[in-house]
N, C-alpha and C positions, 0 to 999 in steps of 0.2 A: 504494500500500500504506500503512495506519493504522498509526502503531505498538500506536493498541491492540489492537490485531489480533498483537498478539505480544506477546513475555517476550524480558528481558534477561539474556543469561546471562555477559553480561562486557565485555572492552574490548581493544584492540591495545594491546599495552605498549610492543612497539619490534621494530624489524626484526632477524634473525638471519641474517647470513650473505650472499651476494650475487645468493641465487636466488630471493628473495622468500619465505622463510621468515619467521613472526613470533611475537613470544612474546605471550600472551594470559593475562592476567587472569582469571580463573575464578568470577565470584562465586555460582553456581547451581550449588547440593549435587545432584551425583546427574547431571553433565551426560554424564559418560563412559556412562550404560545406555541414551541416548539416541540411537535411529540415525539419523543426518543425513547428506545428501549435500548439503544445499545450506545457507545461513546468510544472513544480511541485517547489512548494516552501516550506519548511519544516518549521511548524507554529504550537508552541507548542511540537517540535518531531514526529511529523505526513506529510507526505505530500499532499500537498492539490492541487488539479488541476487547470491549470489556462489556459484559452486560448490567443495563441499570435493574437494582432491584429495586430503591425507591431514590427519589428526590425532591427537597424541601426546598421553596425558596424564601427565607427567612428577613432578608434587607435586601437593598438593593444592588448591593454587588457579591453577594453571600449566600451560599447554597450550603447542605450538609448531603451528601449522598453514599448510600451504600449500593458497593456493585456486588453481584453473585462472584462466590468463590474469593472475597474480599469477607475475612470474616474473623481476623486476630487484628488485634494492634501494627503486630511483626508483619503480618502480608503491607497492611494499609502504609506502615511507615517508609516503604520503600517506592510509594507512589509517592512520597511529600517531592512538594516543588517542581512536581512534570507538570506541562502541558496537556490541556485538554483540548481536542477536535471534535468536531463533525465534520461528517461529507457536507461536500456543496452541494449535493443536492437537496440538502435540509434549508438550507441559507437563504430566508426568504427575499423574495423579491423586491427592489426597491420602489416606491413611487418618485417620479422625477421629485415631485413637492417634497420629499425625503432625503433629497441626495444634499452633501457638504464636503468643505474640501478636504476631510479626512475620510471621502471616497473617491480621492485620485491615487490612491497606491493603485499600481498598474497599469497607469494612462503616461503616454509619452509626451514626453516636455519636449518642445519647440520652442527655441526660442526668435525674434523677430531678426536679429543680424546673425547668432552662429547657425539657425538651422537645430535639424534634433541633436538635442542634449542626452536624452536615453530616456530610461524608464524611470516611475518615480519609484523607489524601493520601498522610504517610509515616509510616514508623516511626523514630528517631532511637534511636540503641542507643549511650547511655551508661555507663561501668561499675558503676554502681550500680544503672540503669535504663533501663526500656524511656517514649521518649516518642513520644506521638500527638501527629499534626499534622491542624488540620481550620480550612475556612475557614469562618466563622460572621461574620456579618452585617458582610462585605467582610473581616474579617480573622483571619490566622493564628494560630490560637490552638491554644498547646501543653499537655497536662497528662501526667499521670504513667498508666502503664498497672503498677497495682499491685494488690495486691490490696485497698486502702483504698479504689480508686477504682473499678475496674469490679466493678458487683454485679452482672452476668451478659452469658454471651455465648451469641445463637442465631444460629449456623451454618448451620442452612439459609434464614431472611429476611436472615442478612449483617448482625445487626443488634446494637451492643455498647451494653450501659447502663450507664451509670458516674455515679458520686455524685461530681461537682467539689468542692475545697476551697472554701469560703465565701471571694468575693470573689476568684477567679481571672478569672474571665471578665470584670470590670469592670477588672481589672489592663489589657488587650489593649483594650476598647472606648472605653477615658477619651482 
């Protein structure tokens, strides 16, 4: 199994209890309207299958779940800190009235004088700002996702164009 072949919807935070109960990190808005019986936890870079036998959603970024054949302490403790997936084809559908610029990870950055920049890897969400991360000619090169900087974005080619500050991109290539 690929992980791109799925979506991460959080992490094992720490064991509860001594029946393999675990409390989980929540980072995927909207994960409780999603019906799952089964989940993937990525152990060693791989993802491995796990059946849910029940799951509470307790706060808002806070689940307790027990999975079948998870049923000591000692099994549960050795999922602390993995990731959690689903397949994409659980990952509901957006409405465009839904979409934000922390759903441009995998839409290619164009910029207006170099041309494509590459893909966007991540979003980095600082308090005053949202920043694009894209690797361009071997490296990581970060800019601002404002409204100075992207002069348009189409949603169905994936595809964001943005005017760079003069002299960013020589900042990352020098």
């Amino acid at each position: 199994m690929k992980i791109e072949d799925h979506f991460r919807i959080g992490s094992v935070l720490k064991t509860k209890g001594l029946k393999g109960e675990m409390q989980l990190y929540v980072d995927f808005d909207g994960l409780s309207d999603i019906n799952f019986n089964a989940l993937f936890i990525e152990v060693g870079g791989k993802l491995a299958p796990y059946f849910v036998e029940s799951i509470k959603y307790n706060q808002k970024n806070s689940a307790y779940l027990y999975l079948e054949d998870v049923d000591t302490i000692e099994k549960a403790s050795t999922l602390v800190k993995k990731d959690i997936y689903l397949p994409n084809k659980l990952k509901p559908k957006k409405r465009k009235s839904d979409f934000t610029l922390k759903d441009l990870i995998d839409f290619t950055a164009v910029d207006e004088n170099e041309g494509e920049l590459g893909v966007i890897t991540a979003i980095h969400e600082y308090p005053q700002q949202l920043i694009a991360a894209v690797t361009y000619k071997g490296c990581e090169v970060l800019f601002p996702l404002n409204e100075a900087t992207v002069k348009g974005i189409d949603v169905v080619k994936e595809i964001v164009m943005v005017d760079l500050p003069d002299g960013l991109l020589e900042i990352y290539l020098d």
